[in-house]
mmJSON file of the N, C-alpha and C atoms, coordinates in Angstrom:
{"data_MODEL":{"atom_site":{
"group_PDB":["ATOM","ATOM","ATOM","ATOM","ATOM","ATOM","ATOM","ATOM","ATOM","ATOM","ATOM","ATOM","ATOM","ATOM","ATOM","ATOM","ATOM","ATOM","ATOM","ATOM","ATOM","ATOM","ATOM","ATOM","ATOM","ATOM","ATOM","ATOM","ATOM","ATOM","ATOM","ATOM","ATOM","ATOM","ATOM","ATOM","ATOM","ATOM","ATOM","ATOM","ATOM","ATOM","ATOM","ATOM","ATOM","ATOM","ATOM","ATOM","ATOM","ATOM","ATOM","ATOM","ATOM","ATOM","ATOM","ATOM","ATOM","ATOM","ATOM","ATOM","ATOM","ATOM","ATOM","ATOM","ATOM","ATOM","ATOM","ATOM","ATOM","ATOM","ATOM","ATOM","ATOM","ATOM","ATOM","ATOM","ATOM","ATOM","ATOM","ATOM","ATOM","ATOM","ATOM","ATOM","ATOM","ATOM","ATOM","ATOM","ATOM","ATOM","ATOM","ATOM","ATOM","ATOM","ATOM","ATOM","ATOM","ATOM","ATOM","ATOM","ATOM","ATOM","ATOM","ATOM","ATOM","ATOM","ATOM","ATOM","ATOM","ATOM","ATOM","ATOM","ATOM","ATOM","ATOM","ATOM","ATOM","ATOM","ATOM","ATOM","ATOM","ATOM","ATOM","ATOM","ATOM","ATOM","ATOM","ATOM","ATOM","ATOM","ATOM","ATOM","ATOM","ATOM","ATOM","ATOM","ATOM","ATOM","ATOM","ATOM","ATOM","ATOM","ATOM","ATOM","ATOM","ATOM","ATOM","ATOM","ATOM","ATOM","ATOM","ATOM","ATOM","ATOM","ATOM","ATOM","ATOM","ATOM","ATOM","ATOM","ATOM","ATOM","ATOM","ATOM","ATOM","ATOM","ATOM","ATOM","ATOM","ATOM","ATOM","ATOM","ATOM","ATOM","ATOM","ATOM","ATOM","ATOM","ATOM","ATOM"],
"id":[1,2,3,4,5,6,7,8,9,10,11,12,13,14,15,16,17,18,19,20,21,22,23,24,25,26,27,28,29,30,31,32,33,34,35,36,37,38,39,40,41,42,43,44,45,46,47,48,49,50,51,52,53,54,55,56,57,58,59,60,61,62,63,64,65,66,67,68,69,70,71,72,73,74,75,76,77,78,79,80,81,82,83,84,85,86,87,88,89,90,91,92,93,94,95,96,97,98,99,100,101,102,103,104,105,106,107,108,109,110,111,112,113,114,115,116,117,118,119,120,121,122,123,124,125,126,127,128,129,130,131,132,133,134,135,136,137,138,139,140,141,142,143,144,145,146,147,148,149,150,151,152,153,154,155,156,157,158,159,160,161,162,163,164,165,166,167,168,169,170,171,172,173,174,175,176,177,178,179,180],
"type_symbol":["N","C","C","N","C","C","N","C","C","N","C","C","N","C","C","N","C","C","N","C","C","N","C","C","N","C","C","N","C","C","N","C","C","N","C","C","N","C","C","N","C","C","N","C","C","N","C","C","N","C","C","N","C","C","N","C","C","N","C","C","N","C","C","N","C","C","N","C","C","N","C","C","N","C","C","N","C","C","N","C","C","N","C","C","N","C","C","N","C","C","N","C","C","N","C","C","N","C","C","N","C","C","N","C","C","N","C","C","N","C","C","N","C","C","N","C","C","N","C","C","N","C","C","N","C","C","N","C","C","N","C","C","N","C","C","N","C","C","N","C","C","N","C","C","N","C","C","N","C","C","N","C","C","N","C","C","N","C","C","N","C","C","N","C","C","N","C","C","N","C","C","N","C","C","N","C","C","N","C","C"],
"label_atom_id":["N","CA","C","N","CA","C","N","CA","C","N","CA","C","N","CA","C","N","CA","C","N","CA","C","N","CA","C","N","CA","C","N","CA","C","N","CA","C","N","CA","C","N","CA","C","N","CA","C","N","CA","C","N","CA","C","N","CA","C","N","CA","C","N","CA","C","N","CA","C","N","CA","C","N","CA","C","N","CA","C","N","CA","C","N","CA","C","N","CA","C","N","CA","C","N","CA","C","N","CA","C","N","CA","C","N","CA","C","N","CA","C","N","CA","C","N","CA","C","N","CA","C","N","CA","C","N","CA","C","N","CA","C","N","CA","C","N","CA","C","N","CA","C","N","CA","C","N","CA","C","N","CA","C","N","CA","C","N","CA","C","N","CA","C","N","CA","C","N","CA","C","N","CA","C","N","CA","C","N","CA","C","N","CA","C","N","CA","C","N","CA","C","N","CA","C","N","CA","C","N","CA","C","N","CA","C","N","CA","C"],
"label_alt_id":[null,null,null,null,null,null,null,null,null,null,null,null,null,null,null,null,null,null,null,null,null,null,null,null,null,null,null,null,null,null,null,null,null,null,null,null,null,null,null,null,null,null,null,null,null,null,null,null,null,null,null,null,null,null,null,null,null,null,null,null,null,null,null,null,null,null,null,null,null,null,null,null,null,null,null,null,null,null,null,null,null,null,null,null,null,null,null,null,null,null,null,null,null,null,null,null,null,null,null,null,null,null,null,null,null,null,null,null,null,null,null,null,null,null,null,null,null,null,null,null,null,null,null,null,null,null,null,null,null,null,null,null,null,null,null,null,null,null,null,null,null,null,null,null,null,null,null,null,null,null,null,null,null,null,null,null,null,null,null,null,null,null,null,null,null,null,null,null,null,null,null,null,null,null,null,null,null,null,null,null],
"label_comp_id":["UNK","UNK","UNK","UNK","UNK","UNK","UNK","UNK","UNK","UNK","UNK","UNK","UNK","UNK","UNK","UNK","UNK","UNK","UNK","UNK","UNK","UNK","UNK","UNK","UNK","UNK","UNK","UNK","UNK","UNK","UNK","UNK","UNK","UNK","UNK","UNK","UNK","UNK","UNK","UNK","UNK","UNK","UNK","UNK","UNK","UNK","UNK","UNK","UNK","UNK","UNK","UNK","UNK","UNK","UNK","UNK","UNK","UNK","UNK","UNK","UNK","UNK","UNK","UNK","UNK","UNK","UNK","UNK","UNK","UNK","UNK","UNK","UNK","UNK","UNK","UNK","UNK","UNK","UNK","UNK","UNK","UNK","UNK","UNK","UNK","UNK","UNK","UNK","UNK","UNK","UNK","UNK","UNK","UNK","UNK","UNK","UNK","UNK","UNK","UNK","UNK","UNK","UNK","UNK","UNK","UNK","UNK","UNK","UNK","UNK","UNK","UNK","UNK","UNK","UNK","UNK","UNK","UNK","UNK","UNK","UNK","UNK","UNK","UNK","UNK","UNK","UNK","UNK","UNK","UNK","UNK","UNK","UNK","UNK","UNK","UNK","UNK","UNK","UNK","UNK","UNK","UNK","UNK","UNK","UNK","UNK","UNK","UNK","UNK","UNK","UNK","UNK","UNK","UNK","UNK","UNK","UNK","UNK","UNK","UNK","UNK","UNK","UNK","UNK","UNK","UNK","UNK","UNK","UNK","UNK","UNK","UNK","UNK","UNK","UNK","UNK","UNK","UNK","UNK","UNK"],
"label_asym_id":["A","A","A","A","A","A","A","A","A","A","A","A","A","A","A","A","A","A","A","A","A","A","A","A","A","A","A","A","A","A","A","A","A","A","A","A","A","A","A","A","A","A","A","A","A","A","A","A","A","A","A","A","A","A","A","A","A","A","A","A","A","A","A","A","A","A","A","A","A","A","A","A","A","A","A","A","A","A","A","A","A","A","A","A","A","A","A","A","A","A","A","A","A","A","A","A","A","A","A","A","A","A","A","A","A","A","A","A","A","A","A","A","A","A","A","A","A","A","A","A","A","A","A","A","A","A","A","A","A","A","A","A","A","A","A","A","A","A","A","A","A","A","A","A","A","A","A","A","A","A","A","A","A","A","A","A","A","A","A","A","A","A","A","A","A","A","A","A","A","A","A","A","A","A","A","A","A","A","A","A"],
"label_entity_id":["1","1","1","1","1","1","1","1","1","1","1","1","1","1","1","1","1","1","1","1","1","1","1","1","1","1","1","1","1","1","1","1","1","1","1","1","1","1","1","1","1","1","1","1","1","1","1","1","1","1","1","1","1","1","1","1","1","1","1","1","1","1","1","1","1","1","1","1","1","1","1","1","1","1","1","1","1","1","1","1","1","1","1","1","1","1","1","1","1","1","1","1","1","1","1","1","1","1","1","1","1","1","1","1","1","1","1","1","1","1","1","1","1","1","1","1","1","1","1","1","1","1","1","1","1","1","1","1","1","1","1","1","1","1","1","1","1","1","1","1","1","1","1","1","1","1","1","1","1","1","1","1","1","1","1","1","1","1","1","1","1","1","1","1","1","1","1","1","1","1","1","1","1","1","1","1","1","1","1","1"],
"label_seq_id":[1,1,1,2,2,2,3,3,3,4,4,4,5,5,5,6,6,6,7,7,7,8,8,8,9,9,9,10,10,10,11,11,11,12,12,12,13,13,13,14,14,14,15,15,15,16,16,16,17,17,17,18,18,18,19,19,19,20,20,20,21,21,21,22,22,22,23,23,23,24,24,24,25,25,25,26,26,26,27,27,27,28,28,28,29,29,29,30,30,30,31,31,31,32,32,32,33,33,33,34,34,34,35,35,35,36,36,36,37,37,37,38,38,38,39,39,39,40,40,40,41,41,41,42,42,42,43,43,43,44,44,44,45,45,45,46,46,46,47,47,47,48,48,48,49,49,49,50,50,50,51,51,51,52,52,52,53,53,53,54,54,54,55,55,55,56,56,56,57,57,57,58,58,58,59,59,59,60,60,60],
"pdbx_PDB_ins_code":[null,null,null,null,null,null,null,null,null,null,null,null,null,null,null,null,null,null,null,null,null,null,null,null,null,null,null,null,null,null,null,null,null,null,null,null,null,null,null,null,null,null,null,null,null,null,null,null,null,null,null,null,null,null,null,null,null,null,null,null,null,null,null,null,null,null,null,null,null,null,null,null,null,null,null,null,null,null,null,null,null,null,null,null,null,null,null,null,null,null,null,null,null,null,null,null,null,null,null,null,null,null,null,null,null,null,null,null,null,null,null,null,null,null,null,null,null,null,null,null,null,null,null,null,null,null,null,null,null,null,null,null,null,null,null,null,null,null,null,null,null,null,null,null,null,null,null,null,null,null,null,null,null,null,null,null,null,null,null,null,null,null,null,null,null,null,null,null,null,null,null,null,null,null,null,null,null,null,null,null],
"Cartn_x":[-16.556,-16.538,-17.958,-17.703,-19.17,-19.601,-21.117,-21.232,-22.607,-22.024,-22.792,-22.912,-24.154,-24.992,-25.373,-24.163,-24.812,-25.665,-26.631,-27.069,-28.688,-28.884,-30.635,-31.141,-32.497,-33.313,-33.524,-34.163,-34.535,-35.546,-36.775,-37.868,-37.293,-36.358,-36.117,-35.465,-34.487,-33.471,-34.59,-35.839,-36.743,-37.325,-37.683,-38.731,-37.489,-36.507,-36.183,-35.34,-35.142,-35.138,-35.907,-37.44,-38.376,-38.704,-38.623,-38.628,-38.021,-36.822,-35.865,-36.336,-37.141,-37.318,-38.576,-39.487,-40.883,-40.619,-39.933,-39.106,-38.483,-37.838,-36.924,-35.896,-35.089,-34.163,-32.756,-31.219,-30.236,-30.106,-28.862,-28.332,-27.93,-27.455,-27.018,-27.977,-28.954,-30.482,-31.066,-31.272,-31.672,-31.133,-29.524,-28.489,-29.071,-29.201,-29.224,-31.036,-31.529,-32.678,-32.895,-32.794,-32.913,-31.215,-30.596,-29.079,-28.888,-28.072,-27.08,-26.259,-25.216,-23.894,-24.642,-24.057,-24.344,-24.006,-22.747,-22.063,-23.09,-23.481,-24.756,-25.822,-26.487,-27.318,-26.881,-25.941,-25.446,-25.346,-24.505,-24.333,-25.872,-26.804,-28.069,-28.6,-28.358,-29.288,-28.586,-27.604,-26.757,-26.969,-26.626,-27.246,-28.16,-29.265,-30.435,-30.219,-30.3,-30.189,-28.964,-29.268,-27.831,-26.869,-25.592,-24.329,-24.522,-24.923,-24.774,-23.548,-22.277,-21.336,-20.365,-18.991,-18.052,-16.788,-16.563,-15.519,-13.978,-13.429,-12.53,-11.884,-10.707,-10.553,-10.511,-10.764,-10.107,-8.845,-9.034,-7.317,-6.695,-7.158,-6.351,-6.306],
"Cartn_y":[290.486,289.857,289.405,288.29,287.633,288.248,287.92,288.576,287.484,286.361,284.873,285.461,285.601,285.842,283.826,284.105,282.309,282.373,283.71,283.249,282.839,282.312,281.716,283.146,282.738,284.309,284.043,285.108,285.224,284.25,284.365,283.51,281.628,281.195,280.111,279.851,280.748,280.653,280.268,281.427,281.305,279.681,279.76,278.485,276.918,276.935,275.894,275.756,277.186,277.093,277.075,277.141,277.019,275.149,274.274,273.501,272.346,273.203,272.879,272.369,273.94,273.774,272.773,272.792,272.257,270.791,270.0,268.831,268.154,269.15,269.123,268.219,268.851,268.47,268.983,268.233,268.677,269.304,270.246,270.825,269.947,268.562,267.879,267.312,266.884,266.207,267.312,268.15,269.717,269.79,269.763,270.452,269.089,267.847,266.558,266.849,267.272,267.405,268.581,269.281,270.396,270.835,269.868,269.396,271.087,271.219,272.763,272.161,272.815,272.883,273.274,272.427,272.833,273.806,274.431,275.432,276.94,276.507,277.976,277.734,276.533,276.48,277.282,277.178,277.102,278.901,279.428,280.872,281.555,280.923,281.408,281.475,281.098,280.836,282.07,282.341,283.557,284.609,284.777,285.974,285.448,285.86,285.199,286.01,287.243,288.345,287.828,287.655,287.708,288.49,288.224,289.954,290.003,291.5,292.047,292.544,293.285,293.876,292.395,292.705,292.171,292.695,292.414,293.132,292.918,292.647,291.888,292.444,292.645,293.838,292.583,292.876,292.208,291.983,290.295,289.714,289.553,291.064,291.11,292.574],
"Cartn_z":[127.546,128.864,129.213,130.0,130.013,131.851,131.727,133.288,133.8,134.042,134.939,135.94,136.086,137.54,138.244,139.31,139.874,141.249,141.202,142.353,142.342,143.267,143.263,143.843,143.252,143.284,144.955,146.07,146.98,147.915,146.814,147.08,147.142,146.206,146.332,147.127,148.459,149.476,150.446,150.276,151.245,151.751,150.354,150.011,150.811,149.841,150.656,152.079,152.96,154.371,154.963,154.528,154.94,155.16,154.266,153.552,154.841,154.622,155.986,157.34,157.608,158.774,159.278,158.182,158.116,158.817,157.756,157.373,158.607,158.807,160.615,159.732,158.543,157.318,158.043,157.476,157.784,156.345,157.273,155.814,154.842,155.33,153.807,153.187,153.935,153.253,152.651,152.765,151.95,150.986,151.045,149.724,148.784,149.649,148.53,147.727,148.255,148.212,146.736,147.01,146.339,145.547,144.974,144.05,144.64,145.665,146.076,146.887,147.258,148.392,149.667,150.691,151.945,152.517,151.772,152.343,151.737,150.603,150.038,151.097,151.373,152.998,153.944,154.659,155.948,155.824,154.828,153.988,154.22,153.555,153.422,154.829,155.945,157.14,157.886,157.936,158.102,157.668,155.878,155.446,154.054,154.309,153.02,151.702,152.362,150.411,149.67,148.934,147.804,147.665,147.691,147.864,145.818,146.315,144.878,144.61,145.234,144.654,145.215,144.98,145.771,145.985,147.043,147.825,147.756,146.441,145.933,144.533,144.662,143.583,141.95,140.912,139.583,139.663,139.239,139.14,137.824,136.955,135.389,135.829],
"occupancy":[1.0,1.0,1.0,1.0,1.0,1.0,1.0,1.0,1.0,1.0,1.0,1.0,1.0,1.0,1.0,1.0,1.0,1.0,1.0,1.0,1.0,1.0,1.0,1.0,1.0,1.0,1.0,1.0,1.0,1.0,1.0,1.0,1.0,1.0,1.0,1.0,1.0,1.0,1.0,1.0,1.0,1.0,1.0,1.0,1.0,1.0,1.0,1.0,1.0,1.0,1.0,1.0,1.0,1.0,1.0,1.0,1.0,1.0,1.0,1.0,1.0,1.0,1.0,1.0,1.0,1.0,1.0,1.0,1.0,1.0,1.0,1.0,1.0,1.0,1.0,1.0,1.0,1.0,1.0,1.0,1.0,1.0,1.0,1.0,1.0,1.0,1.0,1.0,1.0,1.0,1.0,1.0,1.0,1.0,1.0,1.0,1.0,1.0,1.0,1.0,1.0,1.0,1.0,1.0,1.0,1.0,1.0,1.0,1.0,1.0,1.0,1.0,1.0,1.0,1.0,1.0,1.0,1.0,1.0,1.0,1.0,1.0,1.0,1.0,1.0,1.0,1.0,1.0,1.0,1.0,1.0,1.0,1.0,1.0,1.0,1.0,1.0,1.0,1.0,1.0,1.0,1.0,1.0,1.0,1.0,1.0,1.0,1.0,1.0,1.0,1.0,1.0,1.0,1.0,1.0,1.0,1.0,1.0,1.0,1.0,1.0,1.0,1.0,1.0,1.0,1.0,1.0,1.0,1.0,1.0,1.0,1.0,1.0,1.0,1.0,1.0,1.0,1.0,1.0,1.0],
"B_iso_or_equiv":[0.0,0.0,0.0,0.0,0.0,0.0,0.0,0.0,0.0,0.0,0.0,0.0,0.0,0.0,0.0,0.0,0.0,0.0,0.0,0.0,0.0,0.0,0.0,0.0,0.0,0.0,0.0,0.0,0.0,0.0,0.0,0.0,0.0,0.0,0.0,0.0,0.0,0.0,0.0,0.0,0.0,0.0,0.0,0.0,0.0,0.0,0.0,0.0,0.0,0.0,0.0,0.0,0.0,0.0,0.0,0.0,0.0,0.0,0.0,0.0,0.0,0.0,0.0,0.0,0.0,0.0,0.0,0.0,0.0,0.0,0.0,0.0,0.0,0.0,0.0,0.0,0.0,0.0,0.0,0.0,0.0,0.0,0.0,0.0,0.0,0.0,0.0,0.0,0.0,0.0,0.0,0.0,0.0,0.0,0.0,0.0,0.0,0.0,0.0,0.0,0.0,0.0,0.0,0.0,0.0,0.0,0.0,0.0,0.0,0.0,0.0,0.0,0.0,0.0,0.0,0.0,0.0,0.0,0.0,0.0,0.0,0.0,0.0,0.0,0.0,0.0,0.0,0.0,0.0,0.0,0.0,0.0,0.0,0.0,0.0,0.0,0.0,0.0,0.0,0.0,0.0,0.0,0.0,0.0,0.0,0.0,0.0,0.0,0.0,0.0,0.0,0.0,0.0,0.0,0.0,0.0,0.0,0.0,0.0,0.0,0.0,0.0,0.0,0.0,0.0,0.0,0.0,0.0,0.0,0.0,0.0,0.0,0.0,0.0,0.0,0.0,0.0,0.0,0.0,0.0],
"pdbx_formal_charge":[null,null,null,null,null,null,null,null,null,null,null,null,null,null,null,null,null,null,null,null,null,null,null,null,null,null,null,null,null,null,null,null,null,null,null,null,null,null,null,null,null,null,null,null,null,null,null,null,null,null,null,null,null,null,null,null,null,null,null,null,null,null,null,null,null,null,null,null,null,null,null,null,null,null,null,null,null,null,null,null,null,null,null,null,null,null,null,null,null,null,null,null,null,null,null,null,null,null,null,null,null,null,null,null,null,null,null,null,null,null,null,null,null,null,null,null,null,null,null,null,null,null,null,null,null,null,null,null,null,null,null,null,null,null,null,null,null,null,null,null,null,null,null,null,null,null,null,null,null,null,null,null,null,null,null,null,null,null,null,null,null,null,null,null,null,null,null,null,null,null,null,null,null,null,null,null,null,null,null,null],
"auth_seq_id":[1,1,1,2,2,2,3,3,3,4,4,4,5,5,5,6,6,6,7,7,7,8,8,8,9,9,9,10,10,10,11,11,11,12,12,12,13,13,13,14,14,14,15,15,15,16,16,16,17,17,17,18,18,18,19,19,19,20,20,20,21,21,21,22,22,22,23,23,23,24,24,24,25,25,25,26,26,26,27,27,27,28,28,28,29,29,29,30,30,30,31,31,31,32,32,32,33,33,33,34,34,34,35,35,35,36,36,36,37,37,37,38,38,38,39,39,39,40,40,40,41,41,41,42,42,42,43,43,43,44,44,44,45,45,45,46,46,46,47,47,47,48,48,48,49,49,49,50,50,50,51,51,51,52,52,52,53,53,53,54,54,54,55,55,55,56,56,56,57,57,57,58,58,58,59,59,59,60,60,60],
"auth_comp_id":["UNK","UNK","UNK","UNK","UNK","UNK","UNK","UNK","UNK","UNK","UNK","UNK","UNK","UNK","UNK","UNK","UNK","UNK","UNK","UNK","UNK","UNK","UNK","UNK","UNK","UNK","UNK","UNK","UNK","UNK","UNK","UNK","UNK","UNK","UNK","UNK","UNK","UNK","UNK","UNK","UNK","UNK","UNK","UNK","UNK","UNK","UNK","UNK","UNK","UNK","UNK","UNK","UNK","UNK","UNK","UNK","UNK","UNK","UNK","UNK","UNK","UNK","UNK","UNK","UNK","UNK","UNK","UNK","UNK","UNK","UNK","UNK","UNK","UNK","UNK","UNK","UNK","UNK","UNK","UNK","UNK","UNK","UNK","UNK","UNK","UNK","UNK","UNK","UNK","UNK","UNK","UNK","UNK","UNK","UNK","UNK","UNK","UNK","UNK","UNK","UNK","UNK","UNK","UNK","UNK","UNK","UNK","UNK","UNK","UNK","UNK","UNK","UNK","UNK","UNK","UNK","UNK","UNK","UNK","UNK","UNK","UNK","UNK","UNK","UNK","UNK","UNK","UNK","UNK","UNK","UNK","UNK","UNK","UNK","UNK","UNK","UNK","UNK","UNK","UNK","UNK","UNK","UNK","UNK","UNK","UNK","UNK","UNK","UNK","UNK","UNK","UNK","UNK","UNK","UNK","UNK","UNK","UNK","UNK","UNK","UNK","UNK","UNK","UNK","UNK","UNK","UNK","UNK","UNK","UNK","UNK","UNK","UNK","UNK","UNK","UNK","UNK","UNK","UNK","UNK"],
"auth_asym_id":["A","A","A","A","A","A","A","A","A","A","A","A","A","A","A","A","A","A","A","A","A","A","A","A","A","A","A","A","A","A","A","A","A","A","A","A","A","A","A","A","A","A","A","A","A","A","A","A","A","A","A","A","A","A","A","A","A","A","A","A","A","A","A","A","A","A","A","A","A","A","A","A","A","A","A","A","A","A","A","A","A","A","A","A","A","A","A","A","A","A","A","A","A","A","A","A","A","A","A","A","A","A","A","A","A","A","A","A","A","A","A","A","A","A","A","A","A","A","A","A","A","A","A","A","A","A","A","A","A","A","A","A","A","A","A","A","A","A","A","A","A","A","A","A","A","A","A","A","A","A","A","A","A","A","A","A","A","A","A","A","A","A","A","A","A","A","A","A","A","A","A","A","A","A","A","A","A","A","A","A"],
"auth_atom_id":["N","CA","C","N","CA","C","N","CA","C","N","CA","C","N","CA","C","N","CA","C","N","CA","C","N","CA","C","N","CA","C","N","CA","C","N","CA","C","N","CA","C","N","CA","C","N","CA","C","N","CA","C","N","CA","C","N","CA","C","N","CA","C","N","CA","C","N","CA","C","N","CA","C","N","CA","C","N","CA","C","N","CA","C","N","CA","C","N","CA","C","N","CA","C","N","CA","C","N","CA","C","N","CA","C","N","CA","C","N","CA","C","N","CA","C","N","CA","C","N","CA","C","N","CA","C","N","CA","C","N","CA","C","N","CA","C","N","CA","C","N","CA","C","N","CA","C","N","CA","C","N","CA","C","N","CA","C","N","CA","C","N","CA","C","N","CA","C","N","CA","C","N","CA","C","N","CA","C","N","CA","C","N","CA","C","N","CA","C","N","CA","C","N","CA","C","N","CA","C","N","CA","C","N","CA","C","N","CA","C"],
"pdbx_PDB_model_num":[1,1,1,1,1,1,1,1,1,1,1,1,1,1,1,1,1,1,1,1,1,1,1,1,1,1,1,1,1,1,1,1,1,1,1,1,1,1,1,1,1,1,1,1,1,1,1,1,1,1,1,1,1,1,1,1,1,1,1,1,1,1,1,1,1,1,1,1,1,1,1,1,1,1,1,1,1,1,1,1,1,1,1,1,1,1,1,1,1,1,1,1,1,1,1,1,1,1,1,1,1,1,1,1,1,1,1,1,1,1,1,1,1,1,1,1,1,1,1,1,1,1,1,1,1,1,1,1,1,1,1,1,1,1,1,1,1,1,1,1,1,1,1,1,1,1,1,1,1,1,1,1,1,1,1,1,1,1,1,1,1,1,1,1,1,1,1,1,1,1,1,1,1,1,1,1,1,1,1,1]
}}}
């Protein structure tokens, strides 16, 4: 079994809500900006750390 970690490290959530705010950037000029989903933006401005476990049982 394979184990893909897809999340961006901390410092780079930082860096580009920072980026954001500097800018006076929307979330979609950001996501276009820095190739991400607006919805991982919008996620990140809410909660920044990364979820390490998940709360969701295995579907095998």
């Amino acid at each position: 079994m394979y184990n893909f970690k897809m999340t961006y490290p901390l410092k780079f959530r930082q860096h580009v809500l920072a980026i954001k705010e500097q800018e006076k950037l929307t979330y979609a000029q950001t996501a276009t900006r820095f190739c991400i989903g607006t919805a991982s933006l919008m996620r990140w401005a809410k909660r920044i750390e990364p979820c390490l476990t998940r709360d969701k049982p295995a579907s095998k």
